[in-house]
C-alpha positions as protocol buffer text, in pm:
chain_id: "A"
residue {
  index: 1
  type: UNK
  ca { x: 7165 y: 6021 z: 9073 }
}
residue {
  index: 2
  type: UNK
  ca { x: 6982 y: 6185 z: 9313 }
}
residue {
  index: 3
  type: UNK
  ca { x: 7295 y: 6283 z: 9501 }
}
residue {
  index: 4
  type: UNK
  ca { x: 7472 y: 6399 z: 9201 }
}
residue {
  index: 5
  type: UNK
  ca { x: 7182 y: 6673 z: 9173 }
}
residue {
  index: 6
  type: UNK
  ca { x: 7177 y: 6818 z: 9525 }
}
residue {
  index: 7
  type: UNK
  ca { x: 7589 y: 6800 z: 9526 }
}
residue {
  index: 8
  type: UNK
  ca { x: 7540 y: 7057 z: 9223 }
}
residue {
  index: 9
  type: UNK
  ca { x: 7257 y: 7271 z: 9381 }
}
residue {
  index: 10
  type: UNK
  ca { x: 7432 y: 7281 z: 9680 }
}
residue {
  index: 11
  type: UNK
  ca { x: 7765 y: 7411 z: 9508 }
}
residue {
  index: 12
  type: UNK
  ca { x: 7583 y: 7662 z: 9321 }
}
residue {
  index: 13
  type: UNK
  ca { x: 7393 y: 7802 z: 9643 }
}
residue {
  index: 14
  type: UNK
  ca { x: 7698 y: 7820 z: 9776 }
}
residue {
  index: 15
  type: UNK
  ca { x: 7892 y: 7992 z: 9512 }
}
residue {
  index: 16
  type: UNK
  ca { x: 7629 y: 8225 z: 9521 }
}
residue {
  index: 17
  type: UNK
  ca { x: 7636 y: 8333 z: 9849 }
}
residue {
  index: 18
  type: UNK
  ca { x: 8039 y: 8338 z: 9882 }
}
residue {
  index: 19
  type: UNK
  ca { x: 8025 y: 8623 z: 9540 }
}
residue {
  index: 20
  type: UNK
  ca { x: 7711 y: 8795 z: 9728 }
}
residue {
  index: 21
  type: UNK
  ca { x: 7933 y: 8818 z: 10071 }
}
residue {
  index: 22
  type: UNK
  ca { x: 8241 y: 8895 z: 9866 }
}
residue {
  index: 23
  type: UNK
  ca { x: 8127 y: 9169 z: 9701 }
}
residue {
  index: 24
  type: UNK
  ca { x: 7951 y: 9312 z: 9986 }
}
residue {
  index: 25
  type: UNK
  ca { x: 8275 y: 9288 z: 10180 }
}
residue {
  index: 26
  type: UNK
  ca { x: 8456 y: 9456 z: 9885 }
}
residue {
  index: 27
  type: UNK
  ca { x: 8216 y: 9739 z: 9924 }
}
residue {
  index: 28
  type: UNK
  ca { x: 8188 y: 9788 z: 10294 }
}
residue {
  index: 29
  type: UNK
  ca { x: 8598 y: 9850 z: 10253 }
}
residue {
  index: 30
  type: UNK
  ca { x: 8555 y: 10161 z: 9981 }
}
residue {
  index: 31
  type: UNK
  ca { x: 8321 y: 10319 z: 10191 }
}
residue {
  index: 32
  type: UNK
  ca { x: 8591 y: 10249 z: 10494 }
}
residue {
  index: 33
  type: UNK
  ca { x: 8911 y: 10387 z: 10231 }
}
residue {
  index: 34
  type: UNK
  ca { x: 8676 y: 10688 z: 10136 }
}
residue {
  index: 35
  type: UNK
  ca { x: 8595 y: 10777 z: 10501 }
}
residue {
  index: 36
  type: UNK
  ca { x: 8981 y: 10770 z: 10589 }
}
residue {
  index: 37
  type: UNK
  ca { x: 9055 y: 10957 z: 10280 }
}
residue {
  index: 38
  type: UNK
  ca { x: 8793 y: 11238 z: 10437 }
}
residue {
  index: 39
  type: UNK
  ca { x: 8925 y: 11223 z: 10758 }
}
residue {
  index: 40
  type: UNK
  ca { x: 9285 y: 11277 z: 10617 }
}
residue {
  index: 41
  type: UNK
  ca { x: 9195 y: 11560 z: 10425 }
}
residue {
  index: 42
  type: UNK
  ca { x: 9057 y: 11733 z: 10724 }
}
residue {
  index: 43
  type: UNK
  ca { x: 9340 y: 11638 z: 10878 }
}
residue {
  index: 44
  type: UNK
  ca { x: 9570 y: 11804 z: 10617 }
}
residue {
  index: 45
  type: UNK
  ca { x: 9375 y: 12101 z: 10602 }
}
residue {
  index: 46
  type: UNK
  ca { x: 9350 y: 12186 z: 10975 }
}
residue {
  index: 47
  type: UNK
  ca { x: 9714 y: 12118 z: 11020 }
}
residue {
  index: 48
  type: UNK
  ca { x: 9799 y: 12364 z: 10738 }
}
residue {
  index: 49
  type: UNK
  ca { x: 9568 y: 12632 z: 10832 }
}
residue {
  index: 50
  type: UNK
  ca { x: 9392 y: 12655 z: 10540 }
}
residue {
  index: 51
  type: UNK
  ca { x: 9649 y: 12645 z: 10272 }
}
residue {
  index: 52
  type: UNK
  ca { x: 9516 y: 12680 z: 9885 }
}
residue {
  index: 53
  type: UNK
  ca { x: 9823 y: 12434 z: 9822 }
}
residue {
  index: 54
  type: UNK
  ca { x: 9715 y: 12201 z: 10062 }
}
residue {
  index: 55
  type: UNK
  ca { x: 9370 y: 12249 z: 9907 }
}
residue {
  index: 56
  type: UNK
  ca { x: 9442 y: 12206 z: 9594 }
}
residue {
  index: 57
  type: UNK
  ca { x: 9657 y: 11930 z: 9613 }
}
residue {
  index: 58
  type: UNK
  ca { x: 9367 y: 11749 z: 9810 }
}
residue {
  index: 59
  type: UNK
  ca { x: 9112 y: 11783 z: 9507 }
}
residue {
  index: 60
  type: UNK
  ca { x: 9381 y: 11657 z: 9254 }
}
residue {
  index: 61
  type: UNK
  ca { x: 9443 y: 11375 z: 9487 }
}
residue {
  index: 62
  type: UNK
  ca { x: 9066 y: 11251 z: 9548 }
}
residue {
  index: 63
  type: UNK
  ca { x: 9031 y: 11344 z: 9170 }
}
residue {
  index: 64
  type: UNK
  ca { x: 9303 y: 11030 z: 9078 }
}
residue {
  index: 65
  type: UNK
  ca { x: 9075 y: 10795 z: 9357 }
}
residue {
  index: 66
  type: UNK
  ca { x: 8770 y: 10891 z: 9182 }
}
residue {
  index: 67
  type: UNK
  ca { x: 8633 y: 11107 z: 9419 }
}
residue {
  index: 68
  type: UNK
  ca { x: 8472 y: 11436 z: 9369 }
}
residue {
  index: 69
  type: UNK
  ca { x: 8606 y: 11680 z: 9673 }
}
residue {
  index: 70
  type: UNK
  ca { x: 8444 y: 12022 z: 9729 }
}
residue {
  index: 71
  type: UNK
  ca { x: 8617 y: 12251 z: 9989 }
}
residue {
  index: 72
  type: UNK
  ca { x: 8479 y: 12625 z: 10101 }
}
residue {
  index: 73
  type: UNK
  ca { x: 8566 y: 12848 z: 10350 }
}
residue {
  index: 74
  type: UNK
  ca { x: 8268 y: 12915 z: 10591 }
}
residue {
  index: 75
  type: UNK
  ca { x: 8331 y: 13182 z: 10817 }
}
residue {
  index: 76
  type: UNK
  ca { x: 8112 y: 13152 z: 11145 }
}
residue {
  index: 77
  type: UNK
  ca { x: 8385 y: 13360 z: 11382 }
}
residue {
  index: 78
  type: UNK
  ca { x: 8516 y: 13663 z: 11237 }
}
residue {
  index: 79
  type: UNK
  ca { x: 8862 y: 13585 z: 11396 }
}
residue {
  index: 80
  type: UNK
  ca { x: 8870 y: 13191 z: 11269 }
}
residue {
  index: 81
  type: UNK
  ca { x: 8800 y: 13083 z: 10950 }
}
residue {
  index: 82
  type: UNK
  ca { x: 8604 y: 12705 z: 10894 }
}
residue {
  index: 83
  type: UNK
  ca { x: 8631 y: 12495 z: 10576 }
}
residue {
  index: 84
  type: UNK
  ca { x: 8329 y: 12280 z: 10477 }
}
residue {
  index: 85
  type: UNK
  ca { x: 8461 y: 11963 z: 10293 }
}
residue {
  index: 86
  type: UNK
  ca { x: 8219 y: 11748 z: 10139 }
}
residue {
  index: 87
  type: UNK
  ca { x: 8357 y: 11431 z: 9980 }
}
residue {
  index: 88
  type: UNK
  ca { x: 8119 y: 11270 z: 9671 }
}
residue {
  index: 89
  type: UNK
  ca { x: 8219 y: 10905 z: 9583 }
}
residue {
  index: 90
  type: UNK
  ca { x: 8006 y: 10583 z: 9387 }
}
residue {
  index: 91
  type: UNK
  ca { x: 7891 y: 10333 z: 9597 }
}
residue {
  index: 92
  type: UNK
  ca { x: 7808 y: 10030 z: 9384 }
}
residue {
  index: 93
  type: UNK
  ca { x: 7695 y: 9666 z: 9460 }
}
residue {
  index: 94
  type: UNK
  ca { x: 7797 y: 9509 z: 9126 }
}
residue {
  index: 95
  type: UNK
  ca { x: 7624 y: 9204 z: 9168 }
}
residue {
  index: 96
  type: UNK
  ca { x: 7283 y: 9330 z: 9289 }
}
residue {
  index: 97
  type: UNK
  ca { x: 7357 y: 9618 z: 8988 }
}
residue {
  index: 98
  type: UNK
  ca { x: 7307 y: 9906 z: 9231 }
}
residue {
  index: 99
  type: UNK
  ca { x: 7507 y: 10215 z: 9187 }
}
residue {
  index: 100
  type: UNK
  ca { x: 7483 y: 10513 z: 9406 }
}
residue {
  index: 101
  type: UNK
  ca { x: 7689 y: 10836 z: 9502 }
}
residue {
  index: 102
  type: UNK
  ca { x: 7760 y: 10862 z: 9893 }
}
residue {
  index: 103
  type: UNK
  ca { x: 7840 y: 11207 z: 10009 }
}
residue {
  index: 104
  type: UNK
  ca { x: 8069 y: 11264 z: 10371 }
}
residue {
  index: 105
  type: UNK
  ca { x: 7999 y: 11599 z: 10546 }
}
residue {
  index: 106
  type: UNK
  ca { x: 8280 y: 11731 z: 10769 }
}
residue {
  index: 107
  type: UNK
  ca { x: 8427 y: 12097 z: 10922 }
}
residue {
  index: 108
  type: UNK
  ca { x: 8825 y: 12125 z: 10908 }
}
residue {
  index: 109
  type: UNK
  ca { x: 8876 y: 12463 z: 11176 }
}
């Protein structure tokens, strides 16, 4: 009987910590996809100069991920113009019940 008892405590430590690892695993990787999906955009917009398409299309697209995506020109050189993109996504531990927004900072020249 004795046995029977541990085998269960065992299996539900174990479940436990397997869901706890899972989902912070699962949440590690959206703060990896939104990261890329920054680094794209500055991509995009550097390689397009600037373009209010590109732009836009970028703030639709992180828009449809969830994302909130802020772009402005800054203009530090007269002669070059800078674009300040700031990326805002949730950053949530469901089983803890933690919920955050994250914000990534980054220049596109």
């Amino acid at each position: 009987m004795k046995a029977a008892v541990e085998l269960y405590v065992n299996s539900i430590i174990m479940v436990m910590l397997v869901t706890c690892c899972v989902f912070y695993i699962s949440s590690g990787m959206r703060n990896a996809q939104a990261r890329n999906f920054h680094s794209t955009t500055l991509a995009k917009i550097e390689a397009s100069a600037g373009s209010e398409k590109v732009i836009q299309d970028s703030i639709d697209e992180a828009e449809e991920k969830g994302y909130t995506l802020h772009v402005s020109p800054t203009c530090i050189y007269e002669d070059k113009k800078y674009y300040y993109v700031e990326l805002i996504y949730k950053y949530s531990i469901p089983f803890l019940g933690t919920m955050r927004e994250s914000k990534i900072e980054g220049y596109a020249r």
